[in-house]
Structures are given as C-alpha cells and as structure tokens.
N, C-alpha and C positions, 0 to 999 in steps of 0.2 A: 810857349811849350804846350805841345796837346798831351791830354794826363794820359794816352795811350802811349807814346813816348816813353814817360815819367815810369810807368809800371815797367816798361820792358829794360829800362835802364836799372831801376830796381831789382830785377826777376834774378840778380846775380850775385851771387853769394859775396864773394869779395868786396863789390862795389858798397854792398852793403854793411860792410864788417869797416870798410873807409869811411864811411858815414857817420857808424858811428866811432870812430875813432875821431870824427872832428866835431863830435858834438862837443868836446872839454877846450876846443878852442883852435886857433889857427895852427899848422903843423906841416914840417915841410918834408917832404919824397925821402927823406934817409929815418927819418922818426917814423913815418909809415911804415917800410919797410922794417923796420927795428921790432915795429910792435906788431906787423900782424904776420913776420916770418914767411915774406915772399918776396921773389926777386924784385928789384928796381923797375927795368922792364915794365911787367906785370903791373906793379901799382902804376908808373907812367901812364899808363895805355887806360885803365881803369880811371885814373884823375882825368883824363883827357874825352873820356864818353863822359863825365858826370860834368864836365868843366860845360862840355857842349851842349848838354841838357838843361843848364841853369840849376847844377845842385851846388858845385862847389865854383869858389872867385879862386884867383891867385893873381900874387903880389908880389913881387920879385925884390930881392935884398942880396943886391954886390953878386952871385953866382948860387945862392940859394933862390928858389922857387916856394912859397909859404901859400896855403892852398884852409880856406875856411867855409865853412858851409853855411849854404843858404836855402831856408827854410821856404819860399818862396812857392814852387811847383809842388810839395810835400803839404802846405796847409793847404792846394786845392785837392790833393785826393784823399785828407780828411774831412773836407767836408761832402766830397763824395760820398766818403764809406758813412757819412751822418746822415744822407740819405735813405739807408737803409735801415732807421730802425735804434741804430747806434749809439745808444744816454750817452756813453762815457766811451771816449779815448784817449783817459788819462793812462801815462804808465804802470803798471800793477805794483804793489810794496816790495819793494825787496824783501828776500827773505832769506837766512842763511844758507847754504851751499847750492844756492842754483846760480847756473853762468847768466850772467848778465843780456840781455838780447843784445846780439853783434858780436858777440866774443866768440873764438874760435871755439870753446868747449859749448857756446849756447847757438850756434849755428844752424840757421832754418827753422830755429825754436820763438815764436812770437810771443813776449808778453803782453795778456788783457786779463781784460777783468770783465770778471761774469756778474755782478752786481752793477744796480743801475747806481746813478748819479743821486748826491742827494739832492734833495728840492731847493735847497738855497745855492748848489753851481748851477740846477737849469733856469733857464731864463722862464719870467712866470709864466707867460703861455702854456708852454713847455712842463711846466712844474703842476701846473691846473687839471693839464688834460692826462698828465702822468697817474695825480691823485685817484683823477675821475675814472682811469682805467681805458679812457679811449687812446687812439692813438696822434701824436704833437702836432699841431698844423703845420700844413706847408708852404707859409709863410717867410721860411728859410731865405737869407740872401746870399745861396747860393751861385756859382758862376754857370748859366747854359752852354752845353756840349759846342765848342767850335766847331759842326758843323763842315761849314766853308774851307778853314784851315784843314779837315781828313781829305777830303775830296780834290783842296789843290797840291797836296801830297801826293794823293794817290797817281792825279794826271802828269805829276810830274816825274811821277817813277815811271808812267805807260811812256811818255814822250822819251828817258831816259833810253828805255828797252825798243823802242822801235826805230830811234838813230843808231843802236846797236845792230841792227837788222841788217845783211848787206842787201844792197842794193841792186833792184832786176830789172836791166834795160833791153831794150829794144835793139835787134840788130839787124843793121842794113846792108 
C-alpha cells in the first residue's frame, strides 16, 4: 500500500470514527452501525475501501461478517510523520469531558501532545542529541518512498483513460 493511498482513505471522517471503533477489538457491520448511528450501507461501503487499503481483515462467522484492524499501513505513516521532527506520538492523557478522538462529539478533533518525549522512551542517540539541543540523527530505519509503485499507478490510470478514448479511423 503506498502511504498516499493510506492518507486519502484516511482523509474521511467516518472511515476514521470505524477505525477507531475497532481499535477495542474485532466488531461486526450491525455493532458498527449501532455505535456510530449510520446506515448499514454506509459502513458496508466505508469497511470495503479500508478492507481494500489493508486497514481492516474480516472474518466471516455462519452470516455475520466480523471486520478487525490492522495496524500495518498506519505505523508506516507514523514514522513518516517522525520524520518531521516528531519526539512523541503517544496518545495525549485523557482528560475529563473532552470526546475521545474518533467519537462523533470529538470528530476532525486530533489528540497530541505538545511536550517532548522523555529521555528514557527515546532511544539513546535520540535522547543524546535531544539533551545537547541539536537536532536526532537520521539514522532512522525508516521505509523509502515507493517510488516505482506511484509511477505504475499513475501509468496505469493513463492507459485506463486512453482505452476510454474512442477510437479514430481511417476511411476509405
């Protein structure tokens, strides 16, 4: 999955209220719907872009469809966003009366946290160059940009769109 995908399957409110509706565990199309008060439909269609993006699996039991998430394509654009700078993206502490991120009252609402890491979660490098004021080495073993993968996408939408084209022949 290329993490430009990942973002745009993201970029949607619902899909992401799904999300986290299956971070407490496996959950199937009528309990989704139960809890995030929208048509069946709707979540259908929504499980079925995140199924095909590699967010969520499902698992079928007798005429239920049971649907769990997989964290997979979401730790690579954590460590994307750790490219930027980014000590900490732990969860922020909960606190009394704010909506939770994902919930329909805390919707489009991200929790972070604006303090850095302390020195015994970063790893020492990390922890050294933090003390010293310079900025972390980049060392990181992060994954390089697929490239290759946007590029046989893109040709393969242009080839899409140009069998779409009618065709101009010659007449004799």
């Amino acid at each position: 999955m290329v993490i430009d995908d990942v973002f745009a399957v993201i970029a949607e409110g619902t899909r992401r209220e799904i999300l986290a509706a299956l971070r407490a565990g496996d959950k199937s199309v009528g309990t989704l719907v139960q809890e995030l008060e929208v048509s069946q439909p709707t979540v259908s269609k929504h499980l079925k872009v995140l199924r095909e993006a590699g967010l969520v699996s499902m698992r079928a039991e007798g005429q239920k469809r049971y649907y769990s998430l997989l964290t997979g394509p979401l730790d690579e654009v954590v460590l994307w966003l750790r490219g930027f700078g980014l000590q900490s993206l732990q969860p922020a502490e909960p606190q009394p009366g704010l909506a939770a991120v994902g919930s329909r009252a805390g919707r489009g609402i991200f929790a972070t946290r604006t303090t850095t890491a302390p020195a015994a979660v970063l790893p020492p490098a990390a922890a050294a160059a933090a003390a010293a004021g310079s900025p972390a080495p980049q060392d990181d073993p992060r994954p390089q940009p697929q490239l290759g993968r946007t590029v046989g996408r893109a040709a393969e939408r242009a080839a899409d769109l140009l069998g779409q084209l009618p065709k101009f022949r010659r007449r004799r």
